[in-house]
N, C-alpha and C positions, 0 to 999 in steps of 0.2 A: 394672798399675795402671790403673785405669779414672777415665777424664777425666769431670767433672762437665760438662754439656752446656750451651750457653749459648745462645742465640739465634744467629740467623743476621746480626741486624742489629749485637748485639755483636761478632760475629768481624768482618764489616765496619769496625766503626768501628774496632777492633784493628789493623786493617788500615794505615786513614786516620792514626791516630795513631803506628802505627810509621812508616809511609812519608812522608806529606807534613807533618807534626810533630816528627819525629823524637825522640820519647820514648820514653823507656828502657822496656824492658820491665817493671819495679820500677813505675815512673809507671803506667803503665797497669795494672799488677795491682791499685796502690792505687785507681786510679778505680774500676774494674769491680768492686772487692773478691773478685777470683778470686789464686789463687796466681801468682806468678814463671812456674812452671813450664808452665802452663797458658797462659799468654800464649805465650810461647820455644815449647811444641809445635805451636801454634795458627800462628805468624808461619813457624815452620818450613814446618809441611805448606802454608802458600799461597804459600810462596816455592818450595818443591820444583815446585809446580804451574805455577809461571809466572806469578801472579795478580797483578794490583798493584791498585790501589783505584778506577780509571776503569772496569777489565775485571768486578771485584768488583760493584760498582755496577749496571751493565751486565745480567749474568748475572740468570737468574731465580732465586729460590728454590731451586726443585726442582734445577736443575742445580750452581748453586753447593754447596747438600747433598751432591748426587751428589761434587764434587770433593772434597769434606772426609772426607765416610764414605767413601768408596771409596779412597784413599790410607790412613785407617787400617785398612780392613780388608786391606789389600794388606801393611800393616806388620804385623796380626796373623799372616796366614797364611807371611808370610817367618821370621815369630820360632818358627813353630811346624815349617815347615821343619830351622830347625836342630838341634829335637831329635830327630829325626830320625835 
């Protein structure tokens, strides 16, 4: 299933609003008017990464991309492993 792509400034504020707001993923899906599920993969993969919302901030563009596409292509190429 392929994720609808949102900005970089959105996953950030995703970020801010899980971490230092602590609003439910449901809350933030209705802000952003994206799905549940798409928030939850989103907070997942910049938790796997280590990111919190100062380091997020921090980060350029290009490299913060870098962390996001680069963890799901690492997921695709693991899922395709297994059929294998």
């Amino acid at each position: 299933m392929t994720m609808r792509r949102i900005t970089l400034n959105k996953i950030r504020e995703i970020i801010r609003l899980n971490q230092q707001c602590h609003l439910s993923q449901r809350s933030i899906a209705r802000a952003f008017s994206i799905s549940r599920p798409v928030v939850a993969e989103y907070i997942r993969k910049i938790n796997a990464a280590g990111i919190n919302y100062e380091a997020a901030q921090e980060l350029g563009d290009d490299t913060f991309m870098e962390i996001v596409l680069v963890q799901r292509e690492f997921e695709q190429s693991a899922f395709l492993l297994r059929w294998v």
